[in-house]
N, C-alpha and C positions, 0 to 999 in steps of 0.2 A: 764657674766661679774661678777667679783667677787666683793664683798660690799666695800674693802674696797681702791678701784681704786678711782679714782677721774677721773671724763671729763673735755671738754675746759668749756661747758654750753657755756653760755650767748655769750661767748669771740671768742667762735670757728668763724671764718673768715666766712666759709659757713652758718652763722645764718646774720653776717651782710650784705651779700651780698643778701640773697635770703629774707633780711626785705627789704634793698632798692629797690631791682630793682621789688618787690611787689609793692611798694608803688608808683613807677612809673607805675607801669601797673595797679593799680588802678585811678591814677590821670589820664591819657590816654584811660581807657576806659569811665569814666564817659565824659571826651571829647570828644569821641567816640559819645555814646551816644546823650549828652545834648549840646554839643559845633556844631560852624560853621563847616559841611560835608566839605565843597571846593570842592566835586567830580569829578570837571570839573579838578581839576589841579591834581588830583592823577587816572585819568583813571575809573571814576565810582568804585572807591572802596574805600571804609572809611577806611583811614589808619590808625587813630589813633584807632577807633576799634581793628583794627585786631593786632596791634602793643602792644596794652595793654594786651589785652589777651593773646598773646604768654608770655608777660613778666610776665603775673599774672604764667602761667604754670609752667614759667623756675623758677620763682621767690619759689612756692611748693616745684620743685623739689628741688631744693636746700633747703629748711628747711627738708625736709624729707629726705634726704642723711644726714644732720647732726645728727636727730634722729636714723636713721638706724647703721649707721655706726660713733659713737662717737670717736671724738678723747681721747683717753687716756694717760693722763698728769703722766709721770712717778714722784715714790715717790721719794723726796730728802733725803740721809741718811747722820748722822751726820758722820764726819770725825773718829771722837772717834769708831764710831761701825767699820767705815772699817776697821781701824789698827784692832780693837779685830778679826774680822774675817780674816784679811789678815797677 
């Protein structure tokens, strides 16, 4: 990528998405974890464990697609320069 592009950064959609739905799969495993099991009502299997975790993964992936693959915010050119070129 050349220096003098610009990216979304902070703004790019797939940073806000894969902050929230981390931060739900951290609140979800910690209740996983530390919180009332209910096993009886989910089939002997902690949901919210297992619910957190995936969201913590999807939640990566997604920050790591937006580092891998940035979007790049094209430059805006003054009116003036177009007529000289055009």
């Amino acid at each position: 990528m050349a220096q003098n592009q610009h990216t979304a950064g902070a703004f790019d959609i797939r940073n806000i998405i894969g902050g929230l739905i981390g931060v739900y799969g951290v609140i979800l495993t910690f209740m996983g974890i530390f919180g009332d099991k209910e096993l009886d009502k989910t089939g002997d299997v902690n949901a919210n464990l297992w619910a957190g975790l995936v969201m913590l993964v999807v939640g990566v992936a997604f920050l790591a697609w937006a580092r891998i693959r940035p979007v790049v915010v094209p430059e805006q050119q003054d009116e003036k320069s177009q007529e000289d070129a055009g």
